[in-house]
N, C-alpha and C positions, 0 to 999 in steps of 0.2 A: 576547530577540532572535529574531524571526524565523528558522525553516529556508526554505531553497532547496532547491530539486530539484537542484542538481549538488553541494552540498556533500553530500546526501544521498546521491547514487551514488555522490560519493569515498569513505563509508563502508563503504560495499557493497564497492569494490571494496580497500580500504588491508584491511578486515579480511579478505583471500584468500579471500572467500567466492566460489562459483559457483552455476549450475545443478542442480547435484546435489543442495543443500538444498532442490531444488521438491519434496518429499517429501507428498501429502497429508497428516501431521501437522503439517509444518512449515507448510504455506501455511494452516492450520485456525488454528493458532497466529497466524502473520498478520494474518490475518482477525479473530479477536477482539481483538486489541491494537489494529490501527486502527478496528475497531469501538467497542470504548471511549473511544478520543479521539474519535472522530464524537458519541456522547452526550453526552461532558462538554462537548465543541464551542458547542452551542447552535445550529452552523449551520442554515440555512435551515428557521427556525422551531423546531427541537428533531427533525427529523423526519430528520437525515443521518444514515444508515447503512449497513455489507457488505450486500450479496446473500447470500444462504444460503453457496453453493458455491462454491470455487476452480475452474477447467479449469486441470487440468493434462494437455497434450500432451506429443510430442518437443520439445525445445529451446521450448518457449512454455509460459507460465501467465499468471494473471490474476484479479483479483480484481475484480467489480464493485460498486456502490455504486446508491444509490434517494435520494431525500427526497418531500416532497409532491409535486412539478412536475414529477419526473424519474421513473421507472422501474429505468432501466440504462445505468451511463455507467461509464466507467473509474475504478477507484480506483488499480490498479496493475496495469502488464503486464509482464511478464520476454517481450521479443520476441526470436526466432531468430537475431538479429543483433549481441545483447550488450547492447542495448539498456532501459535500463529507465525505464517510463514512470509518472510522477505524476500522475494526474487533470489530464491536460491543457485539459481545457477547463475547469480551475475556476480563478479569481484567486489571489493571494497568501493571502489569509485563509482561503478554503473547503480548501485544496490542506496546511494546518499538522496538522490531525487524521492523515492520511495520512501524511505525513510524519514525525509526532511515535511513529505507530505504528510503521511500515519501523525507524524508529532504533531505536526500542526490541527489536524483532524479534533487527538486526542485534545490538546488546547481548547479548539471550540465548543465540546462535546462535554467538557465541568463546568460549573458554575466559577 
């Protein structure tokens, strides 16, 4: 069954995780677990994938994403507001790699 973007933040937020895990190792971490689901993905031709780097600021981080057609578009953003965003301009299908990563993240990240 398909993930959703809010079942995924209820994750985030049932496992009392915050902010404080933007930790450059942590969002590195991140970053290669939804990278990995982006290659086993197949999406948009075999070619979706992380950007190299996290930004991680006060109260904001963010990870971005490329394929063939694209460059740099959101994979996920921890916004100053509590907010946390999934590749919003991608569908149900392109937006499960991301997804399937953050979970898994959230997994390593509790006891």
């Amino acid at each position: 069954m398909p993930l959703n973007r809010n079942e995924v933040r209820a994750l985030f937020e049932s496992a009392k995780l915050d902010y404080t895990v933007l930790t450059p190792k942590n969002m590195q971490r991140l970053r290669t677990l939804i990278n990995d689901q982006m290659k086993a993905s197949g999406c948009f031709k075999d070619t979706f994938r992380c950007r190299q780097r996290a930004t991680i600021r006060d109260g904001y981080a963010e990870l971005r994403c490329k394929a063939f057609y694209f460059e740099s578009r959101e994979a996920v953003t921890f916004n100053s507001d509590g907010f946390i965003g999934f590749a919003g301009w991608a569908d149900e299908k392109s937006v499960q790699p991301v997804l399937a990563g953050f979970k898994e993240w959230i997994k390593r990240l509790t006891p």
